[in-house]
N, C-alpha and C positions, 0 to 999 in steps of 0.2 A: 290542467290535471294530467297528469303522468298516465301510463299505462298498468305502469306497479300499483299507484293509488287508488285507480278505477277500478281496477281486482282485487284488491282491500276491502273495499267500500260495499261491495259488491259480495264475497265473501261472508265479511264481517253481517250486511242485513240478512246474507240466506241464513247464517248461525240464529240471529234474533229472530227470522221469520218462524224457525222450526221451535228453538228453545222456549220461544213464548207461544205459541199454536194454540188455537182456544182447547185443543183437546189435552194439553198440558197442561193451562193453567185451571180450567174447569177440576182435575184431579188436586193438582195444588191446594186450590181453594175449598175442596171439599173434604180434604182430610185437614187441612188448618182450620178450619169451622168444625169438624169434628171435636176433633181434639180439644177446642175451647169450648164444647157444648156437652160433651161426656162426661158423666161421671166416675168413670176414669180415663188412664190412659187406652186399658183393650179396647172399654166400652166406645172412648174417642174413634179408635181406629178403626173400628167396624162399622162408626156409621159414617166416617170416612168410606169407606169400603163401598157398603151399598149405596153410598150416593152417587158414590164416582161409577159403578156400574153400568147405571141408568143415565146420568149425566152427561158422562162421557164416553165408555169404555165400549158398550153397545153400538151407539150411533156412530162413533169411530168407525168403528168395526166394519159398520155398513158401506160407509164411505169408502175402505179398503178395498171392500168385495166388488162395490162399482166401479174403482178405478180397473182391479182385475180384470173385469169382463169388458172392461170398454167402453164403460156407459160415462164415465167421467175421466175429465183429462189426466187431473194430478187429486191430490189427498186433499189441496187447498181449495178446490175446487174453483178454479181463475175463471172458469167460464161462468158469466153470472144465470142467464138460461138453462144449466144446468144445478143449480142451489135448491132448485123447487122439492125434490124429491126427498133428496138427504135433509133440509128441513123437517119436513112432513116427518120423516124418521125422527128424528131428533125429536118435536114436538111430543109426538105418540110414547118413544122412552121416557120423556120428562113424567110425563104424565103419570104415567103408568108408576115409575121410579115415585113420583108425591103422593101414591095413592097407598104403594107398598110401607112407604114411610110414616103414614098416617095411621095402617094398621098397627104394626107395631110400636107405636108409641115413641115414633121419635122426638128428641127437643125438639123445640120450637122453633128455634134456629136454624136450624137443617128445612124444617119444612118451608120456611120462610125464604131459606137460598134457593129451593128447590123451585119455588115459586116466581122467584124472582128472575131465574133462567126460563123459565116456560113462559114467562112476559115480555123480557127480552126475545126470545128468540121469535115469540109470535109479530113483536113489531119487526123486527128482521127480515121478516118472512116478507110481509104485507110492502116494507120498504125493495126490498130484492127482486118483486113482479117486474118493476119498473126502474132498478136504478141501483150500483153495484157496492153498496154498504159493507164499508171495513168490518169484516165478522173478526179479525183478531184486535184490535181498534176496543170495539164494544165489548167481549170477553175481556181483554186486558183490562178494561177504564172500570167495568161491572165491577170485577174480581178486587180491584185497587178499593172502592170504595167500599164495596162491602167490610173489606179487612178492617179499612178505617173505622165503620159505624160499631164492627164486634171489638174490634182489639185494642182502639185506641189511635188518637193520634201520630205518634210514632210512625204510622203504617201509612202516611201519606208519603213517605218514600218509597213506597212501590210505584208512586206517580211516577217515576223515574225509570219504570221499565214500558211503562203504556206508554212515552216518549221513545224509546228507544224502538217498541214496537211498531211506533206511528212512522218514525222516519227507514225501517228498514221496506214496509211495503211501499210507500213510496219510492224510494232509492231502488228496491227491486223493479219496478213500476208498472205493479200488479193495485197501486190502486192509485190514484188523484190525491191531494192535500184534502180538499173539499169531503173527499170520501172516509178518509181516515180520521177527521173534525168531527163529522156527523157519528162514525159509530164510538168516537168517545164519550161523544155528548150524548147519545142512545143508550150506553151502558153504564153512565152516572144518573141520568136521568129516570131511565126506566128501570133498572136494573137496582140501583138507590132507594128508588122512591119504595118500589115495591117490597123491598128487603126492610125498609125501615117500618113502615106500615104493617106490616106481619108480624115481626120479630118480636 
């Protein structure tokens, strides 16, 4: 392999790394579930809004602040000893995000993806004490399937970016094969079951 291709390749997964980022596709998925769960389109877009808030936009957020001060390396958080925290964040947002959800009367839908990320992220958690679990992997694979069980078959072509997702961490080699397997299989699994079961 050439020097040109290796910096292609290399390139090309930092673009998939970022472009697909669970904090992207969390938002993605939460205004596409909106949208197919509102009774209209505002109504779609605003529980688009407040989901991605809490889901995503918050614990983001924190993430950023940690990398600022020093407390975490990058945004992707590669160091896996350092994941403990910004979970914990993450978790408490979800939460809090299904609870504000629940007052106002959102679809069903919504409470059921909201639910199904605070399942996910809790096995993530539990799996991450001990061992360094593809978190865009499992956001990707969640996000794919969920699409599938609201929107139709059709939508198993997003399979085709949770692949492209899987081979850019790897090619990056910020995770293992084995590791980016496990959180796909984590985010159809867990992520699936619990979304289907709710909805």
């Amino acid at each position: 392999m050439t020097a040109e291709t290796r910096s292609f390749r290399r390139l090309a997964a930092r673009a998939a790394t970022e472009v697909f980022a669970p904090a992207v596709v969390v938002v993605a998925i939460c205004f596409l579930l909106g949208l197919h769960a509102g009774a209209t389109i505002g109504a779609g877009l605003l529980w688009g809004l407040l989901t991605a808030m809490f889901a995503s936009v918050l614990p983001f957020g924190a993430i950023l602040i940690g990398v600022r001060r020093g407390r975490l390396t990058d945004h992707h958080i590669g160091v896996r000893e350092q994941r403990r925290i910004p979970l914990l964040i993450g978790l408490g947002s979800v939460l809090v995000g299904l609870a504000v959800l629940a007052l106002v009367g959102a679809p069903r839908e919504m409470l059921a993806l909201v639910a199904s990320m605070f399942a996910s992220l809790l096995v993530t958690m539990a799996i991450t004490h001990w061992w360094k679990v593809s978190a865009h992997a499992a956001v990707a694979s969640g996000a794919a399937t969920i699409a599938v069980l609201s929107l139709g078959l059709g939508w198993l072509a997003s399979f085709v970016a949770v692949a492209i997702v899987c081979w850019s961490r790897v090619e990056l080699r910020d995770h293992t094969v084995k590791q980016v397997l496990v959180g796909t299989l984590l985010g159809v699994v867990v992520g699936g079951s619990v979304f289907a079961a709710l909805r």
